[in-house]
Structure formats: C-alpha cells, structure tokens
PAZAPA-4460 file (N, C-alpha, C; in steps of 0.05 Angstrom, whole numbers, plus 32768, in hexadecimal, padded with zeros to 4 digits):
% residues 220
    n_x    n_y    n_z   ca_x   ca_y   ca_z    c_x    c_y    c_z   seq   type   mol
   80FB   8180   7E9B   80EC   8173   7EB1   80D2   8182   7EB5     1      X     A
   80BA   8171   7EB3   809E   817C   7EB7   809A   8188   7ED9     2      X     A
   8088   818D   7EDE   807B   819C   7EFF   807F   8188   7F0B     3      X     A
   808D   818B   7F28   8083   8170   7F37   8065   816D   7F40     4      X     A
   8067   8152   7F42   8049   814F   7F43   803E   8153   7F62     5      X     A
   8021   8158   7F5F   8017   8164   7F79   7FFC   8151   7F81     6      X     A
   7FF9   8153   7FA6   7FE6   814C   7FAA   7FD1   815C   7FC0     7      X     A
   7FBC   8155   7FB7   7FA5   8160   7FC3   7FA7   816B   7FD9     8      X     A
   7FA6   8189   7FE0   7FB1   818C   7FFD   7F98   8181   8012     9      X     A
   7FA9   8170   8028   7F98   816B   8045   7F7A   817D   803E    10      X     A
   7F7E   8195   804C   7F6A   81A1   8051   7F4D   81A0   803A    11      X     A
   7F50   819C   8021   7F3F   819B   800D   7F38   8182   8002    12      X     A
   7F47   8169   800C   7F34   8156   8007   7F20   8145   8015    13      X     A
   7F19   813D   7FF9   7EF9   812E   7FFE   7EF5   811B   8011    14      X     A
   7F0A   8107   801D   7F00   80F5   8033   7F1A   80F7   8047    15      X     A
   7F16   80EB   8066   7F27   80F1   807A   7F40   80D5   806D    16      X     A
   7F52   80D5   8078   7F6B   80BC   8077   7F5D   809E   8073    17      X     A
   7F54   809D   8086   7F43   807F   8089   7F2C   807B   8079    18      X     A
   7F1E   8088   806D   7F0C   808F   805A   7F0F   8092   803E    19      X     A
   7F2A   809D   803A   7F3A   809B   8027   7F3F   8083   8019    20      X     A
   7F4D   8070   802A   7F5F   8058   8024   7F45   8047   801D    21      X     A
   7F37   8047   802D   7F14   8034   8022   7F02   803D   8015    22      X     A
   7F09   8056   8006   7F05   8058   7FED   7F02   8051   7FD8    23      X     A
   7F29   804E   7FDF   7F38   8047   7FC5   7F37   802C   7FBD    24      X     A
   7F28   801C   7FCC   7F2B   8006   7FC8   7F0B   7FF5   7FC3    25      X     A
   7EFB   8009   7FC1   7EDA   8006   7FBB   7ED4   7FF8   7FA2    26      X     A
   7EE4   8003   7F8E   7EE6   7FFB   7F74   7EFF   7FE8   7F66    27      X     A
   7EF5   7FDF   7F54   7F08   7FC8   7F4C   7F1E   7FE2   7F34    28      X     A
   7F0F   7FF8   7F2B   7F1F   8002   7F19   7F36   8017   7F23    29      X     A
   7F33   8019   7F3B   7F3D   802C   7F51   7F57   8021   7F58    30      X     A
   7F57   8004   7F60   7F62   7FEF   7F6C   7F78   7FEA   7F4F    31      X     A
   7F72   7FE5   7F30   7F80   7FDF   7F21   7F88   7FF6   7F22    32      X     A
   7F84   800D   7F1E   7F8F   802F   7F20   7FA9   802E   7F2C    33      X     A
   7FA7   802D   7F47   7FBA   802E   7F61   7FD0   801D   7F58    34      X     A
   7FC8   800A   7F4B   7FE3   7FF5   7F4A   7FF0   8000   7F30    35      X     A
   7FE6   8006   7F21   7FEE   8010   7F09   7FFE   802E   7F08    36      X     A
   7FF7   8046   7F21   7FFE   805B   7F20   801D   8057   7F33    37      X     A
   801C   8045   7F48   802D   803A   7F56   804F   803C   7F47    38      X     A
   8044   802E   7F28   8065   802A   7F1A   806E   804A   7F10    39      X     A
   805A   805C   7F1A   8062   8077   7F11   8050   8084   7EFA    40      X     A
   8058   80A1   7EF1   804C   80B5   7EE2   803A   80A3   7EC7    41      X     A
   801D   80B1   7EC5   8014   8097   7EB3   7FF8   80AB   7EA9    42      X     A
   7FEE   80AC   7E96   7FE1   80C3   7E8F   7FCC   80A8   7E90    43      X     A
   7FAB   80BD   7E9B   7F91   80AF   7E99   7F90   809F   7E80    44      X     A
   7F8B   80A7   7E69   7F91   8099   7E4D   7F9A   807C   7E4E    45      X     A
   7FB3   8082   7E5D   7FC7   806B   7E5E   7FBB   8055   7E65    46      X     A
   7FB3   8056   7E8A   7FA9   8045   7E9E   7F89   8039   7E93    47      X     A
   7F7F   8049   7E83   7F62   8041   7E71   7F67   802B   7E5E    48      X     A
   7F7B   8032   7E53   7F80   8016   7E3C   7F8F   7FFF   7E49    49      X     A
   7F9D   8007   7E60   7FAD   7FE9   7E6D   7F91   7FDC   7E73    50      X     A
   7F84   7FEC   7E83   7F68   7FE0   7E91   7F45   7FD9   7E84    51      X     A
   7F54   7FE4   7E73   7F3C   7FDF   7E57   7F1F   7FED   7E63    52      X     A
   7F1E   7FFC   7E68   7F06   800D   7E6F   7EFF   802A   7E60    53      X     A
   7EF6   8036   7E5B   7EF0   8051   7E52   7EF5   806B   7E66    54      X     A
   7F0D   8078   7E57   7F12   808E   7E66   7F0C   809F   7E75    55      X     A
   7EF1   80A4   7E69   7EDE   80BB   7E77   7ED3   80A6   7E9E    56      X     A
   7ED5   808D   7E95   7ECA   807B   7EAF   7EE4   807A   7EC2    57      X     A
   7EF6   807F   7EB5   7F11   8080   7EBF   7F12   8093   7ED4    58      X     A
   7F13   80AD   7EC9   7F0D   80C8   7ED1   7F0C   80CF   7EE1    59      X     A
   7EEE   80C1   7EE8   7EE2   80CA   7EFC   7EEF   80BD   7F14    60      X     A
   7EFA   80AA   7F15   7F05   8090   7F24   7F22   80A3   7F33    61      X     A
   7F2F   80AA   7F1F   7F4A   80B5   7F1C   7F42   80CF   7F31    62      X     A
   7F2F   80DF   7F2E   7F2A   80F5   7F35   7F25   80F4   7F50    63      X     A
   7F14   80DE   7F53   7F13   80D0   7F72   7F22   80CC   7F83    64      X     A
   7F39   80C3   7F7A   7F52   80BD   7F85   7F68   80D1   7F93    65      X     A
   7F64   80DF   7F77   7F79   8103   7F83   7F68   8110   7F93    66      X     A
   7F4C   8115   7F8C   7F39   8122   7FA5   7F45   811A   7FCA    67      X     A
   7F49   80FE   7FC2   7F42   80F5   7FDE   7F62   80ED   7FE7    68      X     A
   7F77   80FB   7FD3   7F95   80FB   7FE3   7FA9   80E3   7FD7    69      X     A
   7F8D   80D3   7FCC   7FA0   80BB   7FC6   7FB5   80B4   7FB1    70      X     A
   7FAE   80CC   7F98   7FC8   80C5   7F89   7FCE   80E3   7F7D    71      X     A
   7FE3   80EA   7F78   7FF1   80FF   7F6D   7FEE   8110   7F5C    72      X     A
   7FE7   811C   7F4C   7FDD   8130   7F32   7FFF   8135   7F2E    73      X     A
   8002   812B   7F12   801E   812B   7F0A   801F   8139   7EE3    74      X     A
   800A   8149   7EE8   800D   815A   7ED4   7FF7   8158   7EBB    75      X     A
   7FFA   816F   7EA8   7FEE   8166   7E8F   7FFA   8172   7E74    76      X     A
   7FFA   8156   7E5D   8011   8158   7E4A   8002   8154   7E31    77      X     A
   800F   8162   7E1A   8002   8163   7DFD   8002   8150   7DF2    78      X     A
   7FED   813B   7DE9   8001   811A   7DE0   7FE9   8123   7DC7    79      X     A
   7FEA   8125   7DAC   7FE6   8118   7D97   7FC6   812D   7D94    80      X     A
   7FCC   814C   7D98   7FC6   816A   7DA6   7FA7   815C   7DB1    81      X     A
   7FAC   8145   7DC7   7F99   8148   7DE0   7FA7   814E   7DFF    82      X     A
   7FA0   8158   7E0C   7FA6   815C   7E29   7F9B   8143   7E3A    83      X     A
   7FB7   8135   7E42   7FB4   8122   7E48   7FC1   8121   7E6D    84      X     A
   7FB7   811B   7E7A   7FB2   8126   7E94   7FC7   8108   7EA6    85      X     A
   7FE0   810C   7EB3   7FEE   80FE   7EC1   7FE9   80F4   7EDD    86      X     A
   7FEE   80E3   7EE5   7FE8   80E6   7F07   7FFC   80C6   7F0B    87      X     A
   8005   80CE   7F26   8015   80B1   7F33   8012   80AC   7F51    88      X     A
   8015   8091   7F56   8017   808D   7F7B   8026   80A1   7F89    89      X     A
   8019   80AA   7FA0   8027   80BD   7FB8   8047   80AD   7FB7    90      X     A
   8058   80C4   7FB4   807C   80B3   7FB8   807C   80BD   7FDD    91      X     A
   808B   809B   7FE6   808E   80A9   8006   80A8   80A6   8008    92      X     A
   80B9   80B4   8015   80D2   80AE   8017   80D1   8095   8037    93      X     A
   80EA   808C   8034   80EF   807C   804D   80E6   8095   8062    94      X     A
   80D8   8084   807B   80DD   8093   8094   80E9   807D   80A2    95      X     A
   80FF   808D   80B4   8105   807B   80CC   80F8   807A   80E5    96      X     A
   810F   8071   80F6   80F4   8071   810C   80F7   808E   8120    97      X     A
   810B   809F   811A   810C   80BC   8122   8104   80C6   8118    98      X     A
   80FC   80C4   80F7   80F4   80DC   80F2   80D5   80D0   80F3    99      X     A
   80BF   80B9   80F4   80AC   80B6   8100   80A8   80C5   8119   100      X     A
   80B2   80BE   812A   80AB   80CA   8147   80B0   80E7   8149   101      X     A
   80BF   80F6   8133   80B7   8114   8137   80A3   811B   8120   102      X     A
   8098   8108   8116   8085   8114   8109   8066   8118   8118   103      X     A
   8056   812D   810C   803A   812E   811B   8020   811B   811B   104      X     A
   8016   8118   812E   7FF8   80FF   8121   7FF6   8103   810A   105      X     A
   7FE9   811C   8100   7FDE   811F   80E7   7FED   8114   80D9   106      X     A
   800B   811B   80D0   8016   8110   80B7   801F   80F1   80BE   107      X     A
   801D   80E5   80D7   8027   80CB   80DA   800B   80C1   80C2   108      X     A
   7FF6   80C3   80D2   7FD9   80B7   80CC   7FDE   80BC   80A8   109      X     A
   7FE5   80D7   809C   7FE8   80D4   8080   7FF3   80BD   8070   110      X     A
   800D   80BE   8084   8022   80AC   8078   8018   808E   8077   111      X     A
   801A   8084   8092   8002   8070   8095   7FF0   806B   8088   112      X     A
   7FE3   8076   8078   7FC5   8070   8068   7FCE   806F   8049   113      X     A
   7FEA   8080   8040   7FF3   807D   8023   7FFC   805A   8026   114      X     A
   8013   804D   803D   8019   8038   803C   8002   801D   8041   115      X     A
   7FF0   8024   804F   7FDB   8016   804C   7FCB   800F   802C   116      X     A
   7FC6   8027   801E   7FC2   8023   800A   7FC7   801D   7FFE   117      X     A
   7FE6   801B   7FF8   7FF6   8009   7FEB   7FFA   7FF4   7FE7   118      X     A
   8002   7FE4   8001   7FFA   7FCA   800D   7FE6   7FC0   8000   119      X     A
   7FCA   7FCA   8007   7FB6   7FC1   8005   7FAD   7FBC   7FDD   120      X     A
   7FB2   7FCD   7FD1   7FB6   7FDC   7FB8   7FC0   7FC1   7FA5   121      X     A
   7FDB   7FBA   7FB4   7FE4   7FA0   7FA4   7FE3   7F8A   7FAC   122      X     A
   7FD4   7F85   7FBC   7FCE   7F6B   7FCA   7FA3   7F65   7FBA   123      X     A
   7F9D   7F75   7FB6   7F8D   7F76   7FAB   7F86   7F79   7F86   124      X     A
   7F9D   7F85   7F82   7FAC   7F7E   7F62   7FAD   7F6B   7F63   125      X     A
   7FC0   7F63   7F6D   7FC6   7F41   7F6A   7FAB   7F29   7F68   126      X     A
   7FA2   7F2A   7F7C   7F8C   7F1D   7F82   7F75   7F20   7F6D   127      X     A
   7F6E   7F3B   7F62   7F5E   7F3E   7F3F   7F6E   7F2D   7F32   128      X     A
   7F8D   7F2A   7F36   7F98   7F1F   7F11   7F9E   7F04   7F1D   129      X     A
   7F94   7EF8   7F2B   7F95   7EDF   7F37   7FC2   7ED9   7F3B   130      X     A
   7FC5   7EE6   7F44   7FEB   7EE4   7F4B   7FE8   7ECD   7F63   131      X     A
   7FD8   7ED3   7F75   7FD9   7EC6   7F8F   7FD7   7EA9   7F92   132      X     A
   7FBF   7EA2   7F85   7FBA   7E81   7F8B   7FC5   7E73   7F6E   133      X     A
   7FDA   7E7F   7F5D   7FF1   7E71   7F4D   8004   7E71   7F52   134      X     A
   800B   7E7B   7F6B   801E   7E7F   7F77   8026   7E68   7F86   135      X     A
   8039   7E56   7F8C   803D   7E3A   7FA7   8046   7E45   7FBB   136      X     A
   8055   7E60   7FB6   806A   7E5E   7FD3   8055   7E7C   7FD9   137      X     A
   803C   7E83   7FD4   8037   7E9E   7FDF   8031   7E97   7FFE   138      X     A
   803E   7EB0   800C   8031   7EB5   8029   8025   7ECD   8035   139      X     A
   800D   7EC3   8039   7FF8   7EDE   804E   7FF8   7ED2   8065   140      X     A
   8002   7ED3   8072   7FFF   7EDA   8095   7FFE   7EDF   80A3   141      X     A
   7FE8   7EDE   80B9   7FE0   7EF0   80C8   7FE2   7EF2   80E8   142      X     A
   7FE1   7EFB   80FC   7FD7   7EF6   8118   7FCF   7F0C   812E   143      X     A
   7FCB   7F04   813B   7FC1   7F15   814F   7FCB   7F0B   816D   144      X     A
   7FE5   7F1E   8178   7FF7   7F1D   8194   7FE5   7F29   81A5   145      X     A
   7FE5   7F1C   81BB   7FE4   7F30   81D8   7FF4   7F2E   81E5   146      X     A
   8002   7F50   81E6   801C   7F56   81EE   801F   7F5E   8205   147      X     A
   803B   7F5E   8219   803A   7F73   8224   8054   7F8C   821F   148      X     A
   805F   7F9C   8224   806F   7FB1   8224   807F   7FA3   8219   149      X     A
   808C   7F90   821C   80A3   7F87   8216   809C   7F75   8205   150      X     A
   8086   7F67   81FE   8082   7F55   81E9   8086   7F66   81C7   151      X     A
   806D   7F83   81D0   8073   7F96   81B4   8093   7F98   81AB   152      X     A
   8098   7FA0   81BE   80AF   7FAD   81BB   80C9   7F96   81A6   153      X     A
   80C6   7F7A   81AF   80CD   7F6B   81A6   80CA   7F5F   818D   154      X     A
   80A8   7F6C   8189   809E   7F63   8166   80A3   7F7D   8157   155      X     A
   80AC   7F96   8162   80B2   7FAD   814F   80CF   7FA2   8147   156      X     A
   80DF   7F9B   8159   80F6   7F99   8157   80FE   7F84   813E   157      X     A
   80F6   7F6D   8145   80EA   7F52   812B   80E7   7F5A   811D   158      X     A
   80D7   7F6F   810F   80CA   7F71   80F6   80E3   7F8B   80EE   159      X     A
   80EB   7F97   8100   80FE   7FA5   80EF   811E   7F97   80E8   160      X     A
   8117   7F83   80F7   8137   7F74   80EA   812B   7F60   80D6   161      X     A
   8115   7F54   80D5   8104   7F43   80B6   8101   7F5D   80A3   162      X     A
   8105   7F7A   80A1   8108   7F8D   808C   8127   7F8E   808B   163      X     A
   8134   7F90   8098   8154   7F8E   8090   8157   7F73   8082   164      X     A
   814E   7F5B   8082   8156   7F4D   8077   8146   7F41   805E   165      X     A
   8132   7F52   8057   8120   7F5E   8042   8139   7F68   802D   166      X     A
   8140   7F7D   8037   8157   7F8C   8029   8172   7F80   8020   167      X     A
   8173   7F70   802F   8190   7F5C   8030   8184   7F54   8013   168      X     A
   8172   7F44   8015   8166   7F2A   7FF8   816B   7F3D   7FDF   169      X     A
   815B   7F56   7FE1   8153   7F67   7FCC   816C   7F6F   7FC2   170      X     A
   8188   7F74   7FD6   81A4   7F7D   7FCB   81B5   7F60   7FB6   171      X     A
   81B7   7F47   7FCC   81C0   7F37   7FBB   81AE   7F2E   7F9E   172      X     A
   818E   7F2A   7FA5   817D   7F21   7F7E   8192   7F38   7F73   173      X     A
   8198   7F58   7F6D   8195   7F66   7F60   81B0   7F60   7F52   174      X     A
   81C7   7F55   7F6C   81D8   7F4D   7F60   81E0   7F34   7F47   175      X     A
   81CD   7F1F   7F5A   81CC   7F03   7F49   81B7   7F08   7F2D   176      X     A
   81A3   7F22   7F2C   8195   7F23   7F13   81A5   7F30   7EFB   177      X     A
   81B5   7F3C   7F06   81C9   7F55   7EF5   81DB   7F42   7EEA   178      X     A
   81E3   7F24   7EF6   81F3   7F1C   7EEC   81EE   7EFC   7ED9   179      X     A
   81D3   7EF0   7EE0   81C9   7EDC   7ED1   81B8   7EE3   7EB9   180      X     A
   81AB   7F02   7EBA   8199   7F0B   7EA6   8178   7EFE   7EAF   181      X     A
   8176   7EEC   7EC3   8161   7EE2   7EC2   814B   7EFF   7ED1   182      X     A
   8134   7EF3   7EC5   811C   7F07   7EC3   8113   7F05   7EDE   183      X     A
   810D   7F1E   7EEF   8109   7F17   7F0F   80E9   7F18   7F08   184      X     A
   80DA   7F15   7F27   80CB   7F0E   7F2F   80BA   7F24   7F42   185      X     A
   80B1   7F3B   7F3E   80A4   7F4C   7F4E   808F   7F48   7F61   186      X     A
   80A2   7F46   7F83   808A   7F38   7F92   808F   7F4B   7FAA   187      X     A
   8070   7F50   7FAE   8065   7F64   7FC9   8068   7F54   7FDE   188      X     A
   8080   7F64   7FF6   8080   7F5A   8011   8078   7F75   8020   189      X     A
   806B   7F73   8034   8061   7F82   8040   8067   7F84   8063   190      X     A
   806C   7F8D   806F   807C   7F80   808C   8060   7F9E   80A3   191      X     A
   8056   7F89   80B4   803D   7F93   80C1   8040   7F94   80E3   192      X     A
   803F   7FAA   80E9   8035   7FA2   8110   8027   7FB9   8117   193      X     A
   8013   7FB9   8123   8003   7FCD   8131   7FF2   7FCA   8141   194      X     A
   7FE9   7FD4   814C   7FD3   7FD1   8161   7FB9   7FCB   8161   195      X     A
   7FA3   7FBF   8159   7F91   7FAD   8156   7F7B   7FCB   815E   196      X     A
   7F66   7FD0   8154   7F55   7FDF   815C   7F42   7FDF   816E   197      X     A
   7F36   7FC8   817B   7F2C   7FB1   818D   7F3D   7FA0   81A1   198      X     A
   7F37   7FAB   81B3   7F47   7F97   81C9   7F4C   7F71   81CB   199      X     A
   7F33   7F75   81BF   7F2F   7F52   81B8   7F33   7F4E   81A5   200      X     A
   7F3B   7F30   81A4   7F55   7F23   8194   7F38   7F14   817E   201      X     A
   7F3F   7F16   8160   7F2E   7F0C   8147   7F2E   7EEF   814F   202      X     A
   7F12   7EE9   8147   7F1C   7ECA   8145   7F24   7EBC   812B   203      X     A
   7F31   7EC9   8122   7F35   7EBD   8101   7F53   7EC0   810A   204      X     A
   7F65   7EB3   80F2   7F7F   7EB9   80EF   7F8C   7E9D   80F7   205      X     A
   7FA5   7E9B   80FC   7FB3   7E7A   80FB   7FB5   7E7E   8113   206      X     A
   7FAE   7E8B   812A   7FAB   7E83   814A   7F90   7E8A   814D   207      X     A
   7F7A   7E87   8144   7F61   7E8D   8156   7F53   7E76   8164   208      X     A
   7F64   7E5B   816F   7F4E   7E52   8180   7F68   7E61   819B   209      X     A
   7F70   7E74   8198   7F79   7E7E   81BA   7F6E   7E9E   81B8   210      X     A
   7F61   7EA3   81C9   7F4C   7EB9   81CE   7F55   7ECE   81E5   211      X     A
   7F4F   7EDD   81E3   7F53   7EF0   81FB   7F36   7EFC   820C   212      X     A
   7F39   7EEE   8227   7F1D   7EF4   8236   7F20   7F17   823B   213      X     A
   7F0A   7F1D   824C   7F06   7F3C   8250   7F1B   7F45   825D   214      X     A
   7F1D   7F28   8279   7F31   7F3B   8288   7F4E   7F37   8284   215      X     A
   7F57   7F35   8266   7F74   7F3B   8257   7F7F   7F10   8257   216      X     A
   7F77   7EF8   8260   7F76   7EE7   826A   7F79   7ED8   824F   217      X     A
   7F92   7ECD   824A   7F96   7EBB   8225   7F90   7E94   8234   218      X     A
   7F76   7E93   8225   7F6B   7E74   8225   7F6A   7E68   8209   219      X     A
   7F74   7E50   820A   7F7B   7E3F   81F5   7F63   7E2A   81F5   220      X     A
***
C-alpha cells in the first residue's frame, strides 16, 4: 500500500473556501479534472490523454487545484522510469447531523465547499458532454421558500427522509442489477436546502411571479 494521500494544509493555501470552489470551476479543463479525479487515484498523464490536452497545460491546472484545497496529492510512481505524479477528489466520510453540530465553522465551511464542488463539478461535466438535454426524464429544480421556524424545520426534515429514500432505490437497483446483468446507468442526485444569501426572494425559478416585499409581505 502507497502513502495516503494528502491535502494542502488550511493555513498555506492559495484561495479562502469560497474562492476556492470558483476557481475550480473557471476553466473547462479544471471542471473535466474534478470529474475525472472524483472516480479516484489517477496520475496527471492519465487525465491528459482522457482529456486530450498536453500535460505540461495540465499541470499547471492540476497544481491549481491542490494549491487551493481542492483535490488530494495522492503520490508519485515510477511508470516506464518517468515520475508520474497521482492526485484524487477530497474523500468525505458521511457526517450526521451530531457529528455536524459539534463540528467548528471553520471545518463545517470546509466540508461545505468540498460538497459544493462536487455538485457543481458534475453537473457541469455533464452539461460539457451534452448528458442533460438527451436526457427525457432529467430534473433541475429549483425554488425559493419564505419560511418561518417551523416551515425550515419541516424542509430539513423532507429532504432528509427524500435521502433515506435515495438509499432505499440505490439498495434494491444493486439488487435487481446483480441479478439481470443489465448495465446501470450513473446518475447525479444531489439533495439541497440552505439559506439564501439575500433576503429577497430571485425572480427566476418555477415560483418567481410571487415576490417578497421589504416588509417580509408574499404577493402573487
């Protein structure tokens, strides 16, 4: 077994969390990177010929990435006597929702910004290799609630029983694929709620003709 692989410590890199993640996503070769390092350990070399670009352009891209936290440094190996240099997506383990809440800002905000990038990472893959609009049954959906105490509380709750039953699907395909042989289908679901950065409600999305006035007031 090689070194485990390591990442950039906090203190020494090049951009803050949020700065990071919009980064990574500046470039189109960055963006094929991420999705590619995602399936695991994968030497520069490698990700240059899937992506058909020139290594040294690679490089620099790759180098970008670990600078700024976003992907792993997972070693370097003798292939064919060149030194050929490894790296893969940050692994996160499950958090629950205790061990969230004893964790600190800092590392929530870390954690937070690896799964954002992810998200964002293959939804943007996709969208380069045109997956999305050959798709019939794809769904992006979006909205924007104004809640109160008990409304949140009610859409954290929702979205964590639509991930239990995320998991339900994923247990029985594995059974029904193990047993027909048929070739599955690798599809990104992503399950979202947070707090809006702006008090006022976008007007885009599948509810924007209902608005929110100044003084908190929902008109249709």
């Amino acid at each position: 077994m090689g070194p485990a692989a390591t990442r950039k410590p906090a203190a020494e890199r090049k951009k803050e969390i949020a700065d990071a993640v919009a980064y990574a996503f500046g470039h189109w070769i960055r963006v094929e990177a991420l999705a590619i390092l995602a399936e695991g350990k994968i030497s520069v070399g490698e990700i240059a010929k899937i992506i058909g670009v020139d290594v040294k352009l690679l490089s620099g891209h790759i180098r970008g990435l670990y600078d700024c936290g976003c992907i792993e440094d997972a070693g370097v190996a003798k292939i064919r006597n060149t030194n050929e240099h490894f790296y893969r997506a940050v692994t996160l383990p499950f958090i629950s929702d205790d061990d969230y809440r004893a964790m600190s800002r800092e590392n929530r905000r870390d954690v937070i910004g690896l799964i954002i990038q992810a998200i964002i990472a293959e939804t943007l893959a996709s969208l380069r290799a045109g997956k999305l609009e050959t798709d019939d049954n794809v769904r992006l959906i979006w909205d924007c609630l104004y809640l109160d105490t008990r409304g949140r509380q009610e859409v954290v709750d929702y979205l964590a029983e639509a991930y239990e039953g995320l998991l339900d699907i994923k247990a029985r395909n594995a059974n029904r694929l193990a047993e027909s042989g048929e070739s599955g289908t690798t599809m990104i679901v992503s399950v979202t709620g947070f707090e809006r950065s702006r008090p006022g409600r976008p007007d885009t999305g599948y509810g924007s003709p209902t608005e929110i006035s100044q003084v908190g007031e929902i008109r249709t």
